[in-house]
N, C-alpha and C positions, 0 to 999 in steps of 0.2 A: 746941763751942758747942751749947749746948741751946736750943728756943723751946718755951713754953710757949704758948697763946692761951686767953683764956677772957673770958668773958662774954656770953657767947651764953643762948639763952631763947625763950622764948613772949612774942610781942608782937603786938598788934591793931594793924591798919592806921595810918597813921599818928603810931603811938609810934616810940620812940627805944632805941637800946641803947648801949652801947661798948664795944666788943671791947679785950682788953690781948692783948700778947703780950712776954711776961718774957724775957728773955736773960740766960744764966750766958755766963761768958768776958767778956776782957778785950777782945776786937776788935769788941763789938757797937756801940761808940760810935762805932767808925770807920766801918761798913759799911752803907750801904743797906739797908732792910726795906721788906719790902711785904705784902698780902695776897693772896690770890685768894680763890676761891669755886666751889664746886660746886654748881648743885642737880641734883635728882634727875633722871637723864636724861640730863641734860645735859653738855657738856663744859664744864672747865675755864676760868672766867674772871678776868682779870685784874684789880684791883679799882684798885688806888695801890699807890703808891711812897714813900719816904721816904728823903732822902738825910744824911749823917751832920750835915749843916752844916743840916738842915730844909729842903733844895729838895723840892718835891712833885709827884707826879703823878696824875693819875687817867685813868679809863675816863673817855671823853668819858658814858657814857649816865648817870652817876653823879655827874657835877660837878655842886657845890649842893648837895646830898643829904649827901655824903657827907665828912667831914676825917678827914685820916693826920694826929698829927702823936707827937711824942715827946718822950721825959724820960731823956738819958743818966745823967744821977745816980742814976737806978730802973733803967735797961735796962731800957727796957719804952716799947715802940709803940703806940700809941694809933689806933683805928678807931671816929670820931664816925659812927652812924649816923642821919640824921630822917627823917622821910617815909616810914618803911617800908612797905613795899605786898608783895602773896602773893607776887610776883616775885621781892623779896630772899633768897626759905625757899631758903637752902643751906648745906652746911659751908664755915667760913672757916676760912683757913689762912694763918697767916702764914710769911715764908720773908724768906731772905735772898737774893738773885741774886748768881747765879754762883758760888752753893755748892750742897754738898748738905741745906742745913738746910731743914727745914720745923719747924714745930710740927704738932702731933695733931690739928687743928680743932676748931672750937667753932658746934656748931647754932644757928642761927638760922632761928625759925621765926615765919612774920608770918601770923596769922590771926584771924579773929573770934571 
């Protein structure tokens, strides 16, 4: 299994983005994905989850802000982001739990 993520960019306060994250292989439709997030400095944060049937999870500081959700006929995860603020500037990264997949992250960067 591959993850790809992309959609990341330079955005002003307040705009929008949407992170994808692509899956090769045939287990992606069965399996749980989520995001995290890094920013600079920082440790590793937790973002959502997405379960194969579309149960959802999030960071509580991100509920409202932020929707997982997904398209098994595309393989491919979906991260609605609004509201963004300087706060959100980190690499996101999607992965599956309780593997070793990640994808390569995709910059998200929120500035004036």
């Amino acid at each position: 299994v591959q993850l790809q993520a992309s959609g990341g960019g330079l955005v002003q306060p307040g705009g929008s983005l949407r992170l994808s994250c692509a899956a090769s292989g045939s287990i992606f439709n069965t399996r749980t994905i989520g995001w995290y997030r890094q920013a600079p400095g920082k440790q590793r944060e937790w973002v959502a989850t997405i379960s194969s049937v579309g149960r959802t999870n999030y960071a509580d500081s991100l509920k409202g802000r932020f929707t997982i959700s997904r398209d098994n006929a595309k393989n491919t995860v979906y991260l609605q982001m609004n509201s963004l603020q300087p706060e959100d500037t980190a690499v996101y990264y999607c992965y599956m739990p309780g593997s070793t997949y990640w994808g390569q992250g995709t910059q998200v960067t929120v500035s004036s």
